[in-house]
C-alpha positions as protocol buffer text, in pm:
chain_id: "A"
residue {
  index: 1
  type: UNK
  ca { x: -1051 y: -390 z: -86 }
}
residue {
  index: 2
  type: UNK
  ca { x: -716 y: -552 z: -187 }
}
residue {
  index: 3
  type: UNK
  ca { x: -431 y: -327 z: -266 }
}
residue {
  index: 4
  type: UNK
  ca { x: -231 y: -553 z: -527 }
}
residue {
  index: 5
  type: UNK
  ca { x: -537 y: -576 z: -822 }
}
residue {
  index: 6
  type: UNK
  ca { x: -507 y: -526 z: -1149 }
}
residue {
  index: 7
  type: UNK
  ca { x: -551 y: -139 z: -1223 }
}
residue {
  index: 8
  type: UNK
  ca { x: -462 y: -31 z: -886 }
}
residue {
  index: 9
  type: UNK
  ca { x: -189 y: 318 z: -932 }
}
residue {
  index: 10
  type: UNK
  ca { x: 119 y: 253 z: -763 }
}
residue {
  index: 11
  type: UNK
  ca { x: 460 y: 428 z: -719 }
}
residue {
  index: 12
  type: UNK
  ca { x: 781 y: 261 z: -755 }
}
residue {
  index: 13
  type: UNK
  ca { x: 1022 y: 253 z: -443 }
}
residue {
  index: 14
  type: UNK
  ca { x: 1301 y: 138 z: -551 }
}
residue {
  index: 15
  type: UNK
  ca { x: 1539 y: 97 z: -891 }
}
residue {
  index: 16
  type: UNK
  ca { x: 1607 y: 387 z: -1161 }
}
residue {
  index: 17
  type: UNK
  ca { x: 1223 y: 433 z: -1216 }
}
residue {
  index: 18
  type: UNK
  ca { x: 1153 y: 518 z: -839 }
}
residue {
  index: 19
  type: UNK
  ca { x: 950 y: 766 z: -732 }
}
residue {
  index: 20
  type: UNK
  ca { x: 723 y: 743 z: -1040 }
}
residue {
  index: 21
  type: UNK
  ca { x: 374 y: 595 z: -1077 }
}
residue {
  index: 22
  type: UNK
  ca { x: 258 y: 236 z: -1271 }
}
residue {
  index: 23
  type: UNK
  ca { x: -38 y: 50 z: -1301 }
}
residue {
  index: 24
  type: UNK
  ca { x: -101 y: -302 z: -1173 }
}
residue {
  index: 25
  type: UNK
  ca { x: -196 y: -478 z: -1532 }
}
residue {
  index: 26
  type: UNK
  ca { x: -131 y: -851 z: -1420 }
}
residue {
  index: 27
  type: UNK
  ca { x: -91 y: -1048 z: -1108 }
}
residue {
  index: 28
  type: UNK
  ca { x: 154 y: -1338 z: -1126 }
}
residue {
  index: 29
  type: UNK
  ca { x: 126 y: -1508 z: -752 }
}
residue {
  index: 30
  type: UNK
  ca { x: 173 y: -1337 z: -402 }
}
residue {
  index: 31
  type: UNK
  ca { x: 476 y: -1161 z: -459 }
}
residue {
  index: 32
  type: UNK
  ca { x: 507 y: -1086 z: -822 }
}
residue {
  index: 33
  type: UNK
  ca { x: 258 y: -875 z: -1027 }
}
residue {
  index: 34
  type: UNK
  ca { x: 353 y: -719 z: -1401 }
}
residue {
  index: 35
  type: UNK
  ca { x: 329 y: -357 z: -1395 }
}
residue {
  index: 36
  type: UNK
  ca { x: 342 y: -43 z: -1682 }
}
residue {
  index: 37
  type: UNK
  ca { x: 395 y: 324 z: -1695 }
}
residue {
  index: 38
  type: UNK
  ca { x: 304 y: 365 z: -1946 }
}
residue {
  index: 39
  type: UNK
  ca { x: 647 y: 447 z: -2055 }
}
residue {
  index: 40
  type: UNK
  ca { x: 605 y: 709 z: -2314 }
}
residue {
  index: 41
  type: UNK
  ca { x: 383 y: 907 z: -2007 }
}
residue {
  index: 42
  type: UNK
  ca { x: 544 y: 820 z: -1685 }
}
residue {
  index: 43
  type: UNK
  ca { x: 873 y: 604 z: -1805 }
}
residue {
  index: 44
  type: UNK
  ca { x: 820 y: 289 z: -1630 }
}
residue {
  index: 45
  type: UNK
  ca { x: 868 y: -18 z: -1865 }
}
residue {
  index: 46
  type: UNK
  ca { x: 624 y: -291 z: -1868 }
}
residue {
  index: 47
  type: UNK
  ca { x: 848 y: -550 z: -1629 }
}
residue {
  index: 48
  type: UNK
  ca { x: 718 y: -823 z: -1329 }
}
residue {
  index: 49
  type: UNK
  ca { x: 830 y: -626 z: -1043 }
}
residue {
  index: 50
  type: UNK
  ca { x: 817 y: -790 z: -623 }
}
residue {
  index: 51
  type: UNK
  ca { x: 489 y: -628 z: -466 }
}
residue {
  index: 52
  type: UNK
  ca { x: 716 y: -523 z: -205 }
}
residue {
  index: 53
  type: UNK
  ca { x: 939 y: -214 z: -437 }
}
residue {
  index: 54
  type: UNK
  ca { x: 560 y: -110 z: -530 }
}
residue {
  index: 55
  type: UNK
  ca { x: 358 y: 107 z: -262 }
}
residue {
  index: 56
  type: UNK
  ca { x: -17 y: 96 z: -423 }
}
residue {
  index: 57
  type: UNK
  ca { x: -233 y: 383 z: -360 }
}
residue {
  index: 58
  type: UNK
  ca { x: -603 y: 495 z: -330 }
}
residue {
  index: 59
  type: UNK
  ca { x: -631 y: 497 z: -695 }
}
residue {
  index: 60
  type: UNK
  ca { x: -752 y: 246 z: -928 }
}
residue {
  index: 61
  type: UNK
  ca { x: -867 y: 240 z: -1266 }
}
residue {
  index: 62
  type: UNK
  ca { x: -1113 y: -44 z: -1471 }
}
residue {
  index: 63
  type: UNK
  ca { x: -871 y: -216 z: -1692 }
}
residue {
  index: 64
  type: UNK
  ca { x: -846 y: -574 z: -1801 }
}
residue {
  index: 65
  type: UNK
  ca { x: -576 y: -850 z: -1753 }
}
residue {
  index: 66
  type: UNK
  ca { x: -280 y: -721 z: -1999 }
}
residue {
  index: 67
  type: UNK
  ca { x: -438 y: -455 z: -2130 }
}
residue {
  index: 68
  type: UNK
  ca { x: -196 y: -241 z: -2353 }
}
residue {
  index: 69
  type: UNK
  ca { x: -28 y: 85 z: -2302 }
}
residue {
  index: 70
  type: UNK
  ca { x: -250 y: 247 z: -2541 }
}
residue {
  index: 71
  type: UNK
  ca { x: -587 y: 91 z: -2364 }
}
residue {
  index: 72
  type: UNK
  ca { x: -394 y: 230 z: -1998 }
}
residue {
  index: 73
  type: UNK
  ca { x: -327 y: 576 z: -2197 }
}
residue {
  index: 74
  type: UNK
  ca { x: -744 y: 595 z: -2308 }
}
residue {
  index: 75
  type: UNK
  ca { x: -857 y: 466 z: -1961 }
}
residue {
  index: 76
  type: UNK
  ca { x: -605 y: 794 z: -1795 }
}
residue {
  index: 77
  type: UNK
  ca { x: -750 y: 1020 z: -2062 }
}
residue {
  index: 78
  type: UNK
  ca { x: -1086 y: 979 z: -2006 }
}
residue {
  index: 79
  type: UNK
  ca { x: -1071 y: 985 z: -1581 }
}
residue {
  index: 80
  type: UNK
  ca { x: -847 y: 1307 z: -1617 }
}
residue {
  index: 81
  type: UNK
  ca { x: -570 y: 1159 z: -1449 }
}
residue {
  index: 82
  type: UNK
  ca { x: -277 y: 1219 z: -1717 }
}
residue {
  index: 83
  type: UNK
  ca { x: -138 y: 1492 z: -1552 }
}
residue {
  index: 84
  type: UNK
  ca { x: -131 y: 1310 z: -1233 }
}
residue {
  index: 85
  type: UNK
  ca { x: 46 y: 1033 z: -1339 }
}
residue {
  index: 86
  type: UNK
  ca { x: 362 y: 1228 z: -1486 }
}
residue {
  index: 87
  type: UNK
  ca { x: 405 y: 1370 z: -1122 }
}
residue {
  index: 88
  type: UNK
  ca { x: 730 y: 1239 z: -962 }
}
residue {
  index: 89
  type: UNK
  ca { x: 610 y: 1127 z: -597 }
}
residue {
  index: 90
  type: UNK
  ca { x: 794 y: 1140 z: -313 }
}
residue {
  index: 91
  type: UNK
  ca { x: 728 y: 794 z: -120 }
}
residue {
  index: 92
  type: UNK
  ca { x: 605 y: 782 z: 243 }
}
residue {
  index: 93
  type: UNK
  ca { x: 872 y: 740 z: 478 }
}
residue {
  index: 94
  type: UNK
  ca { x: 857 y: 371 z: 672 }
}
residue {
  index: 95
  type: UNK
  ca { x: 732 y: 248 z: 404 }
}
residue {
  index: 96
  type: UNK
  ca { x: 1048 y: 49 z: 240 }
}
């Protein structure tokens, strides 16, 4: 299993949008991968982010390369995990 993929859930360490969860939708090289809130459910902005102010989790949902923030909101929908996404979550500590 690799944790940087595209769909894997993540939560932001660092920068305003910390603490808040994204999906993986593209993977640039070994340090860079494009993530997405979506913002009108979590408020993270689609932006390239460094792999290493993202902590990935368990989670992961079947999306393609790029997919939009409305394919991301119907994929959420339909695997119940809406709600869990607009949690704010506390990062683990050691992991920065």
């Amino acid at each position: 299993m690799s944790a940087i993929e595209i769909g894997r859930i993540c939560v932001k360490l660092v920068g305003r949008e910390a603490a808040r969860k994204c999906v993986i939708v593209d993977v640039s090289d070994k340090s860079f991968v494009t993530i997405t809130g979506p913002k009108s459910l979590t408020g993270v902005k689609r932006r390239r982010v460094n792999i290493g102010h993202i902590e990935p989790t368990q989670e992961k949902l079947d999306i393609k390369r790029g997919a939009s923030d409305d394919e991301i909101t119907a994929v959420l929908k339909s695997n119940g995990k809406i709600d869990d996404m607009k949690l704010i979550v506390k990062p683990q500590i050691g992991s920065l």
